[in-house]
C-alpha positions as CSV (number, residue, x, y, z in Angstrom):
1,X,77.2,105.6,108.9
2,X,78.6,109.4,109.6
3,X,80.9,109.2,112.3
4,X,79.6,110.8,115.9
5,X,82.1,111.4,117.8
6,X,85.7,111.2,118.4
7,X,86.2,107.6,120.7
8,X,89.9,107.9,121.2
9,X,93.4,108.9,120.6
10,X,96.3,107.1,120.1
11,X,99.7,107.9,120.8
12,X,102.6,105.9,120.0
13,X,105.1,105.5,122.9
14,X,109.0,104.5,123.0
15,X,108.6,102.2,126.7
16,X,105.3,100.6,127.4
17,X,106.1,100.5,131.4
18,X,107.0,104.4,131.8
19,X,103.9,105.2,129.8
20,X,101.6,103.3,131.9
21,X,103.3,104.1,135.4
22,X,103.2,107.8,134.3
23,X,99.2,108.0,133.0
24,X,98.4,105.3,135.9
25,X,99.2,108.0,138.1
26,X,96.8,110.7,136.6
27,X,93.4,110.9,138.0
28,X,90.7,109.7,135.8
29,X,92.9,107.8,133.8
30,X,91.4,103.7,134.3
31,X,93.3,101.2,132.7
32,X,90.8,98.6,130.8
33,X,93.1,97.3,128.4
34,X,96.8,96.1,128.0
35,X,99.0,97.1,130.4
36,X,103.3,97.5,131.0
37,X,104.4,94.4,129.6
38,X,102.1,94.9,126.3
39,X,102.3,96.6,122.9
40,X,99.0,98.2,123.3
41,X,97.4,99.6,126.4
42,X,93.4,101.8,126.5
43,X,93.0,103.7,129.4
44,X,89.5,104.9,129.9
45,X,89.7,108.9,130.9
46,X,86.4,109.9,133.1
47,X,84.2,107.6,134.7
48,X,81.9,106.2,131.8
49,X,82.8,108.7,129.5
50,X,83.8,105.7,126.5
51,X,86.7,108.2,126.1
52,X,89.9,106.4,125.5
53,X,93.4,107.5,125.4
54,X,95.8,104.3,123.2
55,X,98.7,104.0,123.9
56,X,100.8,101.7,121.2
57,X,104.6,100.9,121.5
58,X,106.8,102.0,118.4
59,X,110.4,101.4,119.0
60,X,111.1,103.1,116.0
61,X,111.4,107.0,115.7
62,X,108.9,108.2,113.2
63,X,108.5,112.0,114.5
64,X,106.3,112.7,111.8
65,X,104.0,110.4,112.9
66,X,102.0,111.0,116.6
67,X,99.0,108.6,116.3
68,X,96.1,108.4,115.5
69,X,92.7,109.6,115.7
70,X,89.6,107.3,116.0
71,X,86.2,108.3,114.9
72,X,83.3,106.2,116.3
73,X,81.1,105.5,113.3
74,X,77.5,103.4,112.9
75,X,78.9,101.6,110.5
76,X,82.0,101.0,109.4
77,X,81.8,99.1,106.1
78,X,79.5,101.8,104.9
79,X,81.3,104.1,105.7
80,X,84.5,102.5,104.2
81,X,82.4,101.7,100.6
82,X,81.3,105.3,100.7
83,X,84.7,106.5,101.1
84,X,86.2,104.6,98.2
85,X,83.9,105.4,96.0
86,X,84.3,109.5,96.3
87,X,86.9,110.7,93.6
88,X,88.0,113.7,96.1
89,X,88.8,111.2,99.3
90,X,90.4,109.0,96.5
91,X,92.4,112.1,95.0
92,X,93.2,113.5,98.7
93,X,93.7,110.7,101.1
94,X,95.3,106.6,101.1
95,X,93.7,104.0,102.6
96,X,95.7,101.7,104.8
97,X,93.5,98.9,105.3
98,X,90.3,97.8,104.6
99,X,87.5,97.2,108.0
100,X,88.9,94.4,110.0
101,X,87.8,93.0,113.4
102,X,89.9,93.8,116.1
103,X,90.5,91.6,119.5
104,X,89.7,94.8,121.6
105,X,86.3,94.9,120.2
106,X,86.0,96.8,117.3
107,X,85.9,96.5,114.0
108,X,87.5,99.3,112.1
109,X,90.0,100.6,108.9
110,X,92.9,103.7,108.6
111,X,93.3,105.6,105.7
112,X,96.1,108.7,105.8
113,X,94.9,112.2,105.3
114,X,96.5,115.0,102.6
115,X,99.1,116.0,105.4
116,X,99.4,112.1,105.9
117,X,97.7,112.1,109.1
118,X,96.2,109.0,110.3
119,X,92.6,108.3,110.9
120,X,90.7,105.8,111.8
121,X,87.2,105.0,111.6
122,X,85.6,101.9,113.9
123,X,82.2,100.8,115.7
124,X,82.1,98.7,118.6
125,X,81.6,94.8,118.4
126,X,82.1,94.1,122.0
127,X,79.6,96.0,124.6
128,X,83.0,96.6,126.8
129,X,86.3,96.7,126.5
130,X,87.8,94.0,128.7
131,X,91.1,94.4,130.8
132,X,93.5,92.0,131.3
């Protein structure tokens, strides 16, 4: 259940179609998910690396706020129950959501940090992540 690596980061983007025409351009950047006209886009960055860079659209300014950082985990509920149940993560942190199934293949929750920081914690539930 102890998360294992970092999977991706997400950053949250004013325009969708400049984002991806400015990444699409950088090499070793491989779109695999999303794309200009949508509200969340994965790029792939290296070939097989199952490193991903998220982009999600946010209209809104919220400066504080860059993204997110996503933490590959075994397993997610687990990791969720073991969370909620330790007083200092309780004390420190928030919880956003509790693990939910995701239609880009994972299965995952966000909680907020002390600086209010977002994490996330997921697991795959696909094998790939599929384009479209």
């Amino acid at each position: 259940m102890k998360p294992y690596r970092i999977s991706a980061i997400t950053l949250f983007v004013k325009n969708m179609e400049r984002s991806c025409k400015f990444y699409s351009s950088i090499p070793g950047f491989r779109l695999v998910y999303g794309g200009e006209s949508d509200s969340f886009t994965t790029y792939e960055v290296g070939k097989h690396s199952k490193n991903y860079l998220n982009l999600e659209l946010r209209k809104e300014d919220n400066s504080k706020d860059f993204g997110r950082i996503i933490f590959h985990t075994s397993n997610v509920d687990e990791l969720y129950a073991y969370l909620k149940k330790d007083d200092n993560i309780s004390k420190l942190g928030s919880f956003e959501n509790e693990p939910t199934n995701a239609p880009w293949g994972e299965r995952f929750f966000h909680m907020r940090d002390p600086n209010g920081y977002q994490l996330s914690f997921a697991m795959p539930i696909k094998n790939i992540i599929h384009g479209t």
